[in-house]
C-alpha positions as CSV (number, residue, x, y, z in Angstrom):
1,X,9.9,18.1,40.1
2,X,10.8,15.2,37.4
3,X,9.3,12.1,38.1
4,X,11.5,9.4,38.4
5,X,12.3,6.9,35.2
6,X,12.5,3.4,37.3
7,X,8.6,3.2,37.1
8,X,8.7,3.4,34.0
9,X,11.3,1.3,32.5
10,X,9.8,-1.4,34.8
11,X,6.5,-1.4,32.9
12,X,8.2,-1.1,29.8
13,X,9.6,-4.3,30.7
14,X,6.8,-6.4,32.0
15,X,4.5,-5.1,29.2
16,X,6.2,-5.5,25.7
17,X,5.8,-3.4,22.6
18,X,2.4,-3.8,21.5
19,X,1.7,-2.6,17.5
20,X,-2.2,-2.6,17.0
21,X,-3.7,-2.0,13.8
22,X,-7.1,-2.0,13.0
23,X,-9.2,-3.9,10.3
24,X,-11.6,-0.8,9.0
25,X,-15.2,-2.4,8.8
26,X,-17.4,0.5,10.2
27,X,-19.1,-1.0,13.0
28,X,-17.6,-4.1,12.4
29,X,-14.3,-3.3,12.4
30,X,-11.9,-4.8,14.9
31,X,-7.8,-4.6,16.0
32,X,-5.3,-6.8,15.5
33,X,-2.4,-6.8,18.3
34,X,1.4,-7.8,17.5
35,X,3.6,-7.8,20.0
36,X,5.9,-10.4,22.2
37,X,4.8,-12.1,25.1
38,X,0.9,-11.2,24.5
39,X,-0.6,-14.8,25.3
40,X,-2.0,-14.4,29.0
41,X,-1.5,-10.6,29.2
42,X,-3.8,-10.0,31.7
43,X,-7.1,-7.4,30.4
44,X,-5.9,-7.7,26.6
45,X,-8.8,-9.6,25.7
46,X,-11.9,-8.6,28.3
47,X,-13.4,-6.4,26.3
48,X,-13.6,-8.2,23.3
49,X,-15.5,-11.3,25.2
50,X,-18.8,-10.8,24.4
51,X,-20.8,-12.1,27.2
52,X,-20.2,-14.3,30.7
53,X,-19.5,-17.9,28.4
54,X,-16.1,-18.5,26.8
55,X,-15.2,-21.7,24.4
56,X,-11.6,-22.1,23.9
57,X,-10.6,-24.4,20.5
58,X,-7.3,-25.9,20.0
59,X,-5.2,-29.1,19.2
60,X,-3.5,-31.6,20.6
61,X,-0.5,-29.6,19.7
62,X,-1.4,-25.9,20.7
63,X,-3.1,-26.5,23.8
64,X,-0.4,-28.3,26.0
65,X,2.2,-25.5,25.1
66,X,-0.4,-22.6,25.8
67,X,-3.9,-23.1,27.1
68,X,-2.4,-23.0,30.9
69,X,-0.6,-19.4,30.1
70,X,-4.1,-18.2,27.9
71,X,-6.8,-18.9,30.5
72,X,-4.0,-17.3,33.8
73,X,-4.4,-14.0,31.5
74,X,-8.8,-13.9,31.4
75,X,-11.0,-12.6,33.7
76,X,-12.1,-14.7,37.3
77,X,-16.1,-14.5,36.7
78,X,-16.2,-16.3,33.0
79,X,-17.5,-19.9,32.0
80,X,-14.9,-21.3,30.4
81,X,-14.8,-24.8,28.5
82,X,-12.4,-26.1,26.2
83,X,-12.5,-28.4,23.0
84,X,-9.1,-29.9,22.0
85,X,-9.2,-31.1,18.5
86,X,-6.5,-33.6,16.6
87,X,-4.3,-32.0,14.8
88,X,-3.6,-31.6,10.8
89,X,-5.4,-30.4,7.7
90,X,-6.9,-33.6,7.1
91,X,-8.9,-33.1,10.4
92,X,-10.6,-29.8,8.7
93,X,-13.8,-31.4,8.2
94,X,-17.6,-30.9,9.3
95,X,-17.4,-34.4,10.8
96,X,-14.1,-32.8,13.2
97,X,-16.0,-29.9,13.8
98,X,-19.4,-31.7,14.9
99,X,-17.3,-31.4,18.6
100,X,-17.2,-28.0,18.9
101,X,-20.8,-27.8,18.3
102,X,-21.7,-31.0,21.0
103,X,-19.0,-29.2,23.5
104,X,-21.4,-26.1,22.9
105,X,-24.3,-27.8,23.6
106,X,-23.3,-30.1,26.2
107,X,-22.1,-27.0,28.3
108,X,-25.3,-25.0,27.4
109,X,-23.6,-22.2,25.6
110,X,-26.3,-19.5,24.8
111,X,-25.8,-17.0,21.7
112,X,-24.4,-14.0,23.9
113,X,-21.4,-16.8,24.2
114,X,-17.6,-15.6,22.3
115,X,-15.3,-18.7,20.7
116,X,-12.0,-18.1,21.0
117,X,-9.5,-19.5,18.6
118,X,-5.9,-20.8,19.9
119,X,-3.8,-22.6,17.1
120,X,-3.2,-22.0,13.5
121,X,-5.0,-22.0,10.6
122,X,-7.3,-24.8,10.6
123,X,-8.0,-23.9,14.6
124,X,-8.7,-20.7,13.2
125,X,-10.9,-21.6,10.2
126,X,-12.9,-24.1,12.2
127,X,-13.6,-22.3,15.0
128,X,-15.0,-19.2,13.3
129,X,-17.2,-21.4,10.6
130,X,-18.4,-22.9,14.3
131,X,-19.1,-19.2,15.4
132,X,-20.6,-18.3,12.4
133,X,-23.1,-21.1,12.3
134,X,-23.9,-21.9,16.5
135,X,-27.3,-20.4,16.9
136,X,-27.2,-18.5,13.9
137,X,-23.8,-16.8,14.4
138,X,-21.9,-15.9,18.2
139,X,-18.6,-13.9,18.6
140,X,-15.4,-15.3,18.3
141,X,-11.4,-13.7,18.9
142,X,-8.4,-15.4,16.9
143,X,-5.0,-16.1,19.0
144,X,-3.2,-17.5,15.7
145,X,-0.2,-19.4,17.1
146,X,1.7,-19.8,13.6
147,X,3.2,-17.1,11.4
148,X,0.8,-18.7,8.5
149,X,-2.0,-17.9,10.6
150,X,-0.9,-14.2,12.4
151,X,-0.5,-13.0,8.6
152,X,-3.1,-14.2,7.0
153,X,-5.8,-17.1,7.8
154,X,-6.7,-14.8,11.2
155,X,-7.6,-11.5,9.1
156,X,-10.3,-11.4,7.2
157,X,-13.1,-13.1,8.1
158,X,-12.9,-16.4,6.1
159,X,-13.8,-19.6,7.7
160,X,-14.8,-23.2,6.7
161,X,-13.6,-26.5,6.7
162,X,-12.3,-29.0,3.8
163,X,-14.2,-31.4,1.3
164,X,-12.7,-34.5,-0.4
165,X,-13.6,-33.0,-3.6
166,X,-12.4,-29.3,-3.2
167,X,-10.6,-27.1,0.0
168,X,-12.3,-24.7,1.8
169,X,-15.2,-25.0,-0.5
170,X,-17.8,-25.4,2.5
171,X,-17.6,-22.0,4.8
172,X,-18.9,-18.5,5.7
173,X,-17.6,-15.3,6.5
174,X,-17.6,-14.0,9.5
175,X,-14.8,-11.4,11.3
176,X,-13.5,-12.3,14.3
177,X,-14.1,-9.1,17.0
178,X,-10.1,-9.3,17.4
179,X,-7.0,-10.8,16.6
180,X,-4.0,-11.4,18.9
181,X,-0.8,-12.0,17.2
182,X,2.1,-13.1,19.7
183,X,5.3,-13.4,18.3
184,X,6.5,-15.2,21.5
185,X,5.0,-18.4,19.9
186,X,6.9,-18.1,16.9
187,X,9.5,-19.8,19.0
188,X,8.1,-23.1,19.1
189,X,7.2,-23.5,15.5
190,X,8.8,-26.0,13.6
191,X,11.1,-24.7,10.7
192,X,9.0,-26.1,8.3
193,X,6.4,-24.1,9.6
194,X,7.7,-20.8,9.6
195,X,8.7,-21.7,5.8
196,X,5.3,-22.2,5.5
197,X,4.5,-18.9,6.8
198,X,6.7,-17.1,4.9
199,X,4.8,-17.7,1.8
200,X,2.0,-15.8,2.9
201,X,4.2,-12.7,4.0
202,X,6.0,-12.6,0.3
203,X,2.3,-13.0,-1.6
204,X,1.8,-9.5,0.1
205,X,4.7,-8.1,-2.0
206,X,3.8,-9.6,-4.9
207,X,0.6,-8.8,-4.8
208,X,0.6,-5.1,-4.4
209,X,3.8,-4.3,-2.1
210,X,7.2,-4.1,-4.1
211,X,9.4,-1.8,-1.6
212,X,8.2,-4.8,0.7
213,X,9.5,-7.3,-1.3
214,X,12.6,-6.1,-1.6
215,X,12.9,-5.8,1.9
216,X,12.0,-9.1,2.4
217,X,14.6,-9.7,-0.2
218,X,17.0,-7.8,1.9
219,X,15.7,-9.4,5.5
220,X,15.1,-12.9,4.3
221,X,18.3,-14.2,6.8
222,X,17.3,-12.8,9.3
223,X,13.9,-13.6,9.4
224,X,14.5,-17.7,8.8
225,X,16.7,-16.8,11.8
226,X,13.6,-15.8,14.0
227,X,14.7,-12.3,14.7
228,X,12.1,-11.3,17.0
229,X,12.0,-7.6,15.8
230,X,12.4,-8.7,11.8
231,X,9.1,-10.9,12.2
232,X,6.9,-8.5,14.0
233,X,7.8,-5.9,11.6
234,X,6.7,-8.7,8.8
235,X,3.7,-9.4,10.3
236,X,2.6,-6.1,10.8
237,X,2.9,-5.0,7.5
238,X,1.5,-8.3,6.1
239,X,-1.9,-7.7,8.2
240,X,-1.8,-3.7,7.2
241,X,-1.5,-5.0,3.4
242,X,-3.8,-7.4,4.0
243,X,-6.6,-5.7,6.4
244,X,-7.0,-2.4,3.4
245,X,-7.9,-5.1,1.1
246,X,-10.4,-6.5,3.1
247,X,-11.6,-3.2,4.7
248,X,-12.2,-2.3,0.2
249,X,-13.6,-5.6,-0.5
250,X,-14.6,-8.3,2.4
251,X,-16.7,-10.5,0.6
252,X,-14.6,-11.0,-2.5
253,X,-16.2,-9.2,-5.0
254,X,-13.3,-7.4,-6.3
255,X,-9.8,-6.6,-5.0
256,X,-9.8,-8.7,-2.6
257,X,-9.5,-11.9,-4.8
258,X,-5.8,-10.5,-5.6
259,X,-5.6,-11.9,-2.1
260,X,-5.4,-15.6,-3.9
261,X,-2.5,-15.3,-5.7
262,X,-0.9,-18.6,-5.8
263,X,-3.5,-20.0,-4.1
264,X,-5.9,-22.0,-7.1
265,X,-2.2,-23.7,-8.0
266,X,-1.6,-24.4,-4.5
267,X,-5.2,-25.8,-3.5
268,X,-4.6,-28.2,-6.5
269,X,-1.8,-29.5,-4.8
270,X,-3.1,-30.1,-1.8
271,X,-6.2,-31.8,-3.0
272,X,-3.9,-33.9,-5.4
273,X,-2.0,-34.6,-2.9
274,X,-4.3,-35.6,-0.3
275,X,-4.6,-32.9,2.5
276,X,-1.6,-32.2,5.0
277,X,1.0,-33.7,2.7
278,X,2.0,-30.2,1.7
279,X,1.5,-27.8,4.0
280,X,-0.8,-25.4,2.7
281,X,2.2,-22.4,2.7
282,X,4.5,-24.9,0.5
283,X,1.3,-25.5,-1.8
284,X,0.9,-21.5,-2.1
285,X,4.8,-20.8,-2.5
286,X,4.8,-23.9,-5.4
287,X,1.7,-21.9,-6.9
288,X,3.1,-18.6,-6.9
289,X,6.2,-19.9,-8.7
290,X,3.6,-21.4,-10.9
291,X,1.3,-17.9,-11.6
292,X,4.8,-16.4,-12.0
293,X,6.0,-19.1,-15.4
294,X,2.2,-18.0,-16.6
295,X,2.9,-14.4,-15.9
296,X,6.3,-15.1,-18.2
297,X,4.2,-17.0,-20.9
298,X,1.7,-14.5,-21.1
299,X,4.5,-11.1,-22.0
300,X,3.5,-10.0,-17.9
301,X,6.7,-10.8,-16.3
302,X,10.1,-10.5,-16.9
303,X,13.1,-13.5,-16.8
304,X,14.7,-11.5,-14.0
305,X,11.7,-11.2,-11.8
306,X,10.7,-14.8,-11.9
307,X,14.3,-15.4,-10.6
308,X,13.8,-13.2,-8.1
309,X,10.8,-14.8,-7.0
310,X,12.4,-18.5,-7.1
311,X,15.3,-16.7,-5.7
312,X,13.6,-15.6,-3.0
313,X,10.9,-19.0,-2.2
314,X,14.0,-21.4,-2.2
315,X,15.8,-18.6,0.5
316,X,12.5,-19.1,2.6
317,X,13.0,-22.9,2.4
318,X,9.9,-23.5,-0.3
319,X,9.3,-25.3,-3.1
320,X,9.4,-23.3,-6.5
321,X,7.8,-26.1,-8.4
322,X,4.9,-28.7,-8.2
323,X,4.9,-32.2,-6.8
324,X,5.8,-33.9,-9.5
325,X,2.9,-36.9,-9.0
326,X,0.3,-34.3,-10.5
327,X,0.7,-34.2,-14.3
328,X,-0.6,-31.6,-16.2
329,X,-4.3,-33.4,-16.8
330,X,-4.9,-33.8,-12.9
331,X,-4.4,-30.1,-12.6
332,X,-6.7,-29.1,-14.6
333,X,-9.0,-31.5,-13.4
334,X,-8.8,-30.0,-9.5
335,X,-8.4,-26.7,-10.8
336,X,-11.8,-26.7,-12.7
337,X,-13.5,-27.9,-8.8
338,X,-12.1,-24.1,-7.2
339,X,-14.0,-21.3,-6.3
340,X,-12.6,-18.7,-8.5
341,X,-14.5,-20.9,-11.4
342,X,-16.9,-18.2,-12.5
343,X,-19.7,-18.9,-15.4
344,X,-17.5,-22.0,-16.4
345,X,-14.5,-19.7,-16.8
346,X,-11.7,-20.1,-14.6
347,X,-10.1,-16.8,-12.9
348,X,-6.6,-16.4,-12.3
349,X,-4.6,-14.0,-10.2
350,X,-1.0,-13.2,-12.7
351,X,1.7,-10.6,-12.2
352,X,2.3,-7.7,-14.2
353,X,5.2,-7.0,-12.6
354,X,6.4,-7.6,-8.8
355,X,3.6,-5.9,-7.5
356,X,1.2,-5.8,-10.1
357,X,-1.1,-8.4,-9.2
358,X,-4.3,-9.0,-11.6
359,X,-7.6,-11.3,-11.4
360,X,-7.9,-12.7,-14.9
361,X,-9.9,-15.4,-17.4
362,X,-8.2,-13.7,-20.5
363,X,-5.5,-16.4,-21.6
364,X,-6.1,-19.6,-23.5
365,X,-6.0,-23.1,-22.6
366,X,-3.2,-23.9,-24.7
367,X,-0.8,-21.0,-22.6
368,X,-2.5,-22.8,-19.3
369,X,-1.2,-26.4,-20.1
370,X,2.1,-25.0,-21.4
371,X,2.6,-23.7,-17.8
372,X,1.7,-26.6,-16.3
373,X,4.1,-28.5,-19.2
374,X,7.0,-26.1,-17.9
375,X,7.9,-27.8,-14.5
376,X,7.5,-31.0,-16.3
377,X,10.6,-30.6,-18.5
């Protein structure tokens, strides 16, 4: 006898499409989930809490739209605490973080404990340099809440926080032992946001990924229009891209530096600029437009494929050029502070190509400051 279909298409219903890939770090290795309406799903998460004690980080802005619907999904029998920090890049810094590490404390957290990060990037970053360093290094799980974050800040294993002098130069690495993507959140993320996001998603192509850049070339509408299908397809294939670079190279000794591209441009900007002017996305779509004039300059890249890339930045509502308050000398003052600066030589990731990424010291000075000299003109 055929069982009947209602069943079925009732769970189908109350439990969305879930994608899951996995981040390949042997015994370290852990799953990222991408699906709609994941926040709260109850089990999702049980068995990656490590232990009975559970410290949830967030912001001002995060936690009053989703904390409530996160802790209705975990099990009964946990210690749970909370630490709701203010919100903005400018708050990434050791003095912020110091309440993570007193809410610890003051709630007698032992090492068996699991942080769990609900926010975006500088949630995310914070709260895993936190787990990395509480009594020597405790779990933690990422619930990235922007698109910034779900493709690229929550995979990986980077954390840290901010210095006046340089971003991200104080941190550790340390994978998180899962990472929950829920597109559902997407829907309360300011435009500017999701542009931000998007910068992240087309480095992938760029860097190594061509037939995805053209179909983000071919998408780009419809993703800017939050179609929920578009982004979790995006997404995905961002943290697949992202996750076989790290599972090669997690500590950056190699390929995984590819994984910058854009990004010593971008951090210059935000430094210069003072930190949360730019969002770091805008900083990182201004720098890729910037590696792409130096790619030109250098023979690497075509005229038609830096158009496409402009093309393609200003359809994703970023900036294709630097703030215009930086000249030329303060870049490569705050460029020279960066942590791609190797025996005094500073590393660049260029294009050979749309998807032909490179990590290279082998231009001159002279072609550097024309670059910068280009969006001057």
């Amino acid at each position: 006898m055929i069982a009947p279909r209602r069943p079925l298409k009732f769970r189908e219903r109350v439990m969305p499409a879930l994608r899951t890939l996995e981040v390949d770090l042997g015994e370290r290795s852990y799953p990222i989930f991408i699906g709609d309406g994941l926040l709260g799903r109850a089990g999702l998460l049980d068995d990656y809490i490590h232990g009975r004690q559970l410290m949830v980080v967030s912001n001002e802005t995060v936690a009053p739209l989703y904390m409530e619907r996160l802790l209705a999904g975990l099990p009964d029998d946990l210690q749970v605490a909370q630490v709701v920090l203010p919100d903005g890049e400018r708050y990434k810094t050791l003095q912020v973080l110091d309440q993570v590490y007193t809410a610890l404390l003051e709630h007698r957290f032992d090492r068996g404990c699991t942080l769990l990060a609900l926010g975006g990037g500088v949630v995310g970053d914070m709260t895993g340099f936190a787990a990395a360093s509480y009594q020597r290094g405790v779990n933690f799980i990422q619930v990235p809440t922007t698109l910034l974050s779900q493709v690229d800040s929550s995979v990986g294993g980077k954390t840290g926080v901010n210095h006046p002098l340089g971003k991200n130069m104080i941190g550790a690495f340390h994978q998180p032992q899962a990472v929950i993507a829920d597109t559902g959140v997407l829907d309360t993320l300011p435009d500017r946001e999701l542009s931000a996001g998007m910068a992240e998603v087309i480095k992938y192509g760029l860097i190594n990924d061509p037939g995805f850049f053209a179909w983000l070339e071919a998408h780009i509408d419809g993703l800017m229009s939050r179609d929920k299908t578009l982004l979790a397809e995006a997404i995905e294939r961002s943290c697949a891209d992202k996750a076989a670079i790290v599972a090669a190279d997690e500590r950056e000794a190699g390929q995984r530096a590819l994984l910058n591209l854009g990004h010593t441009f971008g951090h210059a900007i935000e430094t210069g600029m003072g930190y949360g002017a730019w969002l770091h996305g805008e900083a990182v779509g201004a720098g890729m437009a910037m590696a792409a004039e130096m790619s030109r300059r250098l023979g690497w890249l075509d005229d038609s494929d830096c158009e496409r890339i402009t093309r393609l930045l200003h359809k994703a509502g970023l900036p294709a050029a630097p703030p215009p308050e930086i000249d030329s000398e303060r870049f490569l003052e705050l460029m020279a502070v960066d942590k791609k600066v190797m025996a005094g030589r500073l590393r660049l990731v260029l294009l050979k190509g749309i998807g032909g990424a490179r990590v290279t010291d082998d231009f001159s000075s002279d072609t550097l400051r024309a670059s910068l000299d280009a969006f001057r003109s």
